[in-house]
C-alpha positions as CSV (number, residue, x, y, z in Angstrom):
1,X,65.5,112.6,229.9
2,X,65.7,109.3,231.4
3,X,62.3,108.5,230.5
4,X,63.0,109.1,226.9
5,X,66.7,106.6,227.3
6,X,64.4,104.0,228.2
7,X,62.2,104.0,225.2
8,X,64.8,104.4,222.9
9,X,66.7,101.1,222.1
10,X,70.3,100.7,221.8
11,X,69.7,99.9,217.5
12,X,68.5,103.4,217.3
13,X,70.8,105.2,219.3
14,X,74.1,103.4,217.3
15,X,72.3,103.1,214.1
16,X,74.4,104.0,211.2
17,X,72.5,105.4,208.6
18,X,71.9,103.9,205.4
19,X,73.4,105.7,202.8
20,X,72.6,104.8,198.8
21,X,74.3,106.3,195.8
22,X,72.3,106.7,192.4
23,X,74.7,107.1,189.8
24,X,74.2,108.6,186.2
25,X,76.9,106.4,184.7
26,X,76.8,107.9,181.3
27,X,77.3,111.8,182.4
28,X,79.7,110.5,185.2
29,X,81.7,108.8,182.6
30,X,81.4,111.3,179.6
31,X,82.1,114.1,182.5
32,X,85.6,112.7,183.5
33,X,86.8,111.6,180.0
34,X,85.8,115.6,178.8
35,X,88.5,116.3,181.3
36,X,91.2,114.3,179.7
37,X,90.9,110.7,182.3
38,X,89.0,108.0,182.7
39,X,87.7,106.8,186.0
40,X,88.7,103.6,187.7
41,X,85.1,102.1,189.0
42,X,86.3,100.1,191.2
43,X,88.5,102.7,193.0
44,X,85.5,104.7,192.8
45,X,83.5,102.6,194.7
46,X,86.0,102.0,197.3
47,X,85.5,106.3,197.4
48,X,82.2,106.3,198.0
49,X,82.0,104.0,200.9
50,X,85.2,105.9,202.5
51,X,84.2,109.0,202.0
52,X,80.7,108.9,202.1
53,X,79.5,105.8,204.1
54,X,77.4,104.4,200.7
55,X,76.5,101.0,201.4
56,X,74.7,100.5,198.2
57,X,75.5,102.0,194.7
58,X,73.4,101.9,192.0
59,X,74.4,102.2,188.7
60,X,72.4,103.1,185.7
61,X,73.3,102.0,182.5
62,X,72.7,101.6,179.2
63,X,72.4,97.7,178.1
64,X,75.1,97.1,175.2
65,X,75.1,93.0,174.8
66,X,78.8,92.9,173.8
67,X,79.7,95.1,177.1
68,X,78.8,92.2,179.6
69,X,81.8,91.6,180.6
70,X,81.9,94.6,181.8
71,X,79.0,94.8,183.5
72,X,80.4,91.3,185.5
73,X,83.4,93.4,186.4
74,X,81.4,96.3,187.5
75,X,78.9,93.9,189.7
76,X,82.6,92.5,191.5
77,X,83.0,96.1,192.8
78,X,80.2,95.9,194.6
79,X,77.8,98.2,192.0
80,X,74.5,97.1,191.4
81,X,73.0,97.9,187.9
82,X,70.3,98.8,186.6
83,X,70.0,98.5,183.0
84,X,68.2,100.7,180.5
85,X,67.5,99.7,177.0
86,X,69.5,101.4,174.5
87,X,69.0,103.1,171.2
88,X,71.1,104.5,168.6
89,X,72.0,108.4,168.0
90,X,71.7,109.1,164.3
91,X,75.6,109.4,163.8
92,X,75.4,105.2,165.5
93,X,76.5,106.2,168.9
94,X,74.2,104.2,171.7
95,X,71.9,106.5,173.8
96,X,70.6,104.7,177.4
97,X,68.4,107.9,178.6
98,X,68.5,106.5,182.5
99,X,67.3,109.5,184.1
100,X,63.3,108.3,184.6
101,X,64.7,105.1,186.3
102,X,67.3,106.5,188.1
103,X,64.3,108.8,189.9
104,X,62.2,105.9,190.3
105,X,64.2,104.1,192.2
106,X,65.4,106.9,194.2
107,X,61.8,108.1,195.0
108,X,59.9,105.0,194.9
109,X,61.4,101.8,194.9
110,X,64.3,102.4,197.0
111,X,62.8,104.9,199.0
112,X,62.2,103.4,202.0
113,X,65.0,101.4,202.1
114,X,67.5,104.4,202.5
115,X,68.2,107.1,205.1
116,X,70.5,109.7,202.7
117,X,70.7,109.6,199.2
118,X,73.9,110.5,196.9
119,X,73.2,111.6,193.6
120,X,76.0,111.3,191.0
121,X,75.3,113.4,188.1
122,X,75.8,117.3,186.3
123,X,72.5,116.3,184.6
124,X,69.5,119.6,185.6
125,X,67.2,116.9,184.8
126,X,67.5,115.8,188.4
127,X,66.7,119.2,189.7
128,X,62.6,118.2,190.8
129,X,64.5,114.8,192.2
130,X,66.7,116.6,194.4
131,X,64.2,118.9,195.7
132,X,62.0,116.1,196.6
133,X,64.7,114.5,198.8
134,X,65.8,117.7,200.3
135,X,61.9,118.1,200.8
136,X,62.3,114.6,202.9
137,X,65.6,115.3,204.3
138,X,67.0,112.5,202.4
139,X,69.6,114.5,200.7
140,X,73.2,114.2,201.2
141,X,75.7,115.0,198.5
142,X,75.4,115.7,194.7
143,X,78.9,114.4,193.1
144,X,79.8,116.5,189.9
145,X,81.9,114.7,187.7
146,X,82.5,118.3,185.8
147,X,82.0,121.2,187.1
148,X,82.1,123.1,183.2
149,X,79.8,119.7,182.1
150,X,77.4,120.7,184.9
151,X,73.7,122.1,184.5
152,X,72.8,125.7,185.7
153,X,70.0,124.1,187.3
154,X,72.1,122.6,189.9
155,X,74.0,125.9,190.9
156,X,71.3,126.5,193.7
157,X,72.1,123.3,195.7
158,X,75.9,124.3,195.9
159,X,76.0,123.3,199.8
160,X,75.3,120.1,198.6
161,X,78.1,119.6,196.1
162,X,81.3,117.8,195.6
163,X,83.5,118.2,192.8
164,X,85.5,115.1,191.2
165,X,87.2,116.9,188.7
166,X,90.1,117.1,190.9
167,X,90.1,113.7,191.7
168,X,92.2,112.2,188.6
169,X,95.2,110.8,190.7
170,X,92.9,109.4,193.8
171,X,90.5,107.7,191.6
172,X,91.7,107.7,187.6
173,X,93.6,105.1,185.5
């Protein structure tokens, strides 16, 4: 036992781990307003590093010129953005499909750069991403906006989730 104090240095024994969020920011925000609120993002943020410890939350977004105000605002909370081009649903609504960059940078680019990962997102797309960091041990928490909103895929990882459905007075409007 003693041998083994020695080696280890003080940094490794009080390290903190490093805790990233990757957020869906369309199904987190089209999750909450189907249940009748709209989340404050900058009270959210102020959640995740209470709660969970995240140190760095990514958000991935659709890129909407006349929203970058916005995306000013949501920078001051302390989110950083990733942007996805946008396209337009045939009834003129925009469409940012973030989910390929979202697991890039949670798998690749980021990667090494985090010890647990929070996923934010109902989305079963993210089903071969979660057991990839659960196959790493780099899982922590999956954050449902919805739980009627969420995929079947996801049922399996229940251990893993968190609800924010009930969260409308702690972090809403």
């Amino acid at each position: 036992m003693g041998v083994c104090k020695k080696q280890m240095s003080t940094n490794t024994i009080n390290k903190k781990p490093i805790i990233y969020a990757f957020i869906d920011s369309q199904n987190l925000n089209l999750g909450i307003q189907s249940l009748g609120w709209k989340l404050d993002f900058k009270k959210f943020r102020i959640y995740l590093n209470d709660k969970y410890h995240v140190q760095k939350a990514f958000l991935f977004i659709g890129y909407i010129e006349k929203y970058k105000n916005l995306y000013k605002q949501l920078k001051s909370y302390g989110y950083t953005l990733i942007f996805k081009k946008t396209s337009t649903k045939r009834w003129g609504q925009p469409k940012g499909n973030v989910d390929a960059e979202l697991v890039l940078f949670a798998s690749a680019i980021e990667f090494n750069t985090y010890d647990s990962a929070i996923l934010i997102s109902g989305d079963g797309d993210f089903n071969c991403l979660i057991y990839f960091l659960l196959s790493k041990r780099k899982l922590s928490r999956i954050l449902i906006p919805n739980r009627r909103g969420m995929s079947k895929l996801l049922w399996e990882f229940s251990k893993y989730i968190d609800y924010l459905e009930n969260l409308k007075y702690k972090l809403g409007k």
